[in-house]
C-alpha positions as CSV (number, residue, x, y, z in Angstrom):
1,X,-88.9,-186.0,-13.8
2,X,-90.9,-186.3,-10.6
3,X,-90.0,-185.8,-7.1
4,X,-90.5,-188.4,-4.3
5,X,-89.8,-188.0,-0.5
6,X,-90.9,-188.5,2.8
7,X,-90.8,-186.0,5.6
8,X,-91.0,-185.8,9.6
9,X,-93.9,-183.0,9.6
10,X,-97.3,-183.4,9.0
11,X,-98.8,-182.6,5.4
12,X,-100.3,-178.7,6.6
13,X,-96.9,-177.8,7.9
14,X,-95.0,-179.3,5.0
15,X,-98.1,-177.5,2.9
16,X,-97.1,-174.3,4.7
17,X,-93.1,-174.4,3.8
18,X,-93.6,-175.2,0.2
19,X,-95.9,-172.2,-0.3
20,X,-94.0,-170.1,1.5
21,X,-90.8,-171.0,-0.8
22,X,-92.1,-170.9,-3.5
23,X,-94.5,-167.7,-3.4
24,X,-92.4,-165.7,-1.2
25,X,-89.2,-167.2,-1.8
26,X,-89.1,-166.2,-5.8
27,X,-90.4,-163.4,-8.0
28,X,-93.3,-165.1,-10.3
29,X,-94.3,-168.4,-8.3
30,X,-97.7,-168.2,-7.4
31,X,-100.4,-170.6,-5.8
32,X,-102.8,-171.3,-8.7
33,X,-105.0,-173.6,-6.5
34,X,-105.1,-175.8,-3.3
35,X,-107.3,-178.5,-2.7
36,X,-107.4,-180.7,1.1
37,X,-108.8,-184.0,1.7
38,X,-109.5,-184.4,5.4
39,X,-109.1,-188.3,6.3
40,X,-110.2,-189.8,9.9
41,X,-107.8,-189.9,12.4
42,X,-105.7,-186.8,11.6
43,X,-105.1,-187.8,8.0
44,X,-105.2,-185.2,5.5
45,X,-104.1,-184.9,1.9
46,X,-103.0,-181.7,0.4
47,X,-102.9,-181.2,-3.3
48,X,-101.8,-177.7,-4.4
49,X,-101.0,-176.5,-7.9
50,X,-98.1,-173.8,-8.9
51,X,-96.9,-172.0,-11.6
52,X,-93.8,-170.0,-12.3
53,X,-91.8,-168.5,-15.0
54,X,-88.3,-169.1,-16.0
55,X,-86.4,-167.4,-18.5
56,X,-84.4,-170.2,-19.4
57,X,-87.7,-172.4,-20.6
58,X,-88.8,-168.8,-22.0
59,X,-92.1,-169.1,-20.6
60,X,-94.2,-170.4,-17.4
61,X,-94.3,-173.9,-15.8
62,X,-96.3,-175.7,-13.4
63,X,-95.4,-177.1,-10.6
64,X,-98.0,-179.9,-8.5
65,X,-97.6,-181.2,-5.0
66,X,-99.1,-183.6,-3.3
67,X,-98.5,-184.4,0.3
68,X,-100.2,-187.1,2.0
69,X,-100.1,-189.2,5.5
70,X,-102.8,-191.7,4.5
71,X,-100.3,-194.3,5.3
72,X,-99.0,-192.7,8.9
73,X,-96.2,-191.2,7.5
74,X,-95.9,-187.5,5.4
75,X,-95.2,-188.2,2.0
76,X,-94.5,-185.7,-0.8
77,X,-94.9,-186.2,-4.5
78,X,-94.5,-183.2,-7.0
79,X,-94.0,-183.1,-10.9
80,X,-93.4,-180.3,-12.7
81,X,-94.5,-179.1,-16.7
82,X,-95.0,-177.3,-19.4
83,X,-91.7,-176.2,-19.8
84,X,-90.0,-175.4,-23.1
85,X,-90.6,-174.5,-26.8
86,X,-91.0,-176.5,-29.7
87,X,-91.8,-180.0,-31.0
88,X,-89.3,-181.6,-28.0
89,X,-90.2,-179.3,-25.5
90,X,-86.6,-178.7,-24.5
91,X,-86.7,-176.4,-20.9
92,X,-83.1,-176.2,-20.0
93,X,-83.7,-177.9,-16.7
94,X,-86.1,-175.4,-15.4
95,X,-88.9,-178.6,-14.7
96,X,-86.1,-180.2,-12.3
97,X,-85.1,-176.6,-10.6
98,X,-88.8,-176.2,-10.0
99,X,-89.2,-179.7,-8.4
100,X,-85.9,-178.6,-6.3
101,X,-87.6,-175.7,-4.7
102,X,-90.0,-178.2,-2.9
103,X,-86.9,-180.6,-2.1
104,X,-84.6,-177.8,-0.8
105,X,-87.8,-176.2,1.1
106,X,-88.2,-179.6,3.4
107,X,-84.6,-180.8,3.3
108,X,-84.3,-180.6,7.0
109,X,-87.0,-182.7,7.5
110,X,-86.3,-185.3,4.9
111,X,-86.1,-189.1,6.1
């Protein structure tokens, strides 16, 4: 499952609340790596990759975010893996309560 919205701040801010969710706001989820694409015109592209562990999946996943306003408005994309154990990979909704941390993080500034 991926996660699509669009948000009324611009990608750092957005950038800043994510991280601070999910590093501060939980025990194991840590910033593995951040990469920013400066545009002209205040555009600016922020691609950061997370990981995390959960119990329930019985070991760590992944979580990346990509949050863009190449287009004029902030967009935020994130998908979330390597969850589970096993031939089907089965992670007891731990991928889609990863991707939730980013949605509950901007909620207030969903559009």
């Amino acid at each position: 499952m991926a996660l699509d919205m669009r948000v009324s701040l611009h990608p750092k801010q957005a950038a800043e609340i994510v991280n601070n969710e999910i590093v501060n706001g939980s025990v194991t989820g840590e910033l593995i790596d951040s990469y920013v694409i400066n545009g002209d015109n205040d555009k600016l592209c922020v691609i950061s990759v997370y990981d995390k562990h959960y119990y329930r999946a019985g070991n760590r996943l992944t979580l990346t975010v990509v949050i863009d306003n190449m287009e004029g408005v902030t967009k935020v994309h994130c998908i979330s893996g390597g969850g589970g154990e096993g031939f089907f990979r089965f992670d007891w909704g731990a991928a889609e309560s990863f991707e939730y941390c980013v949605e509950n993080a901007l909620s207030k500034y969903k559009m």
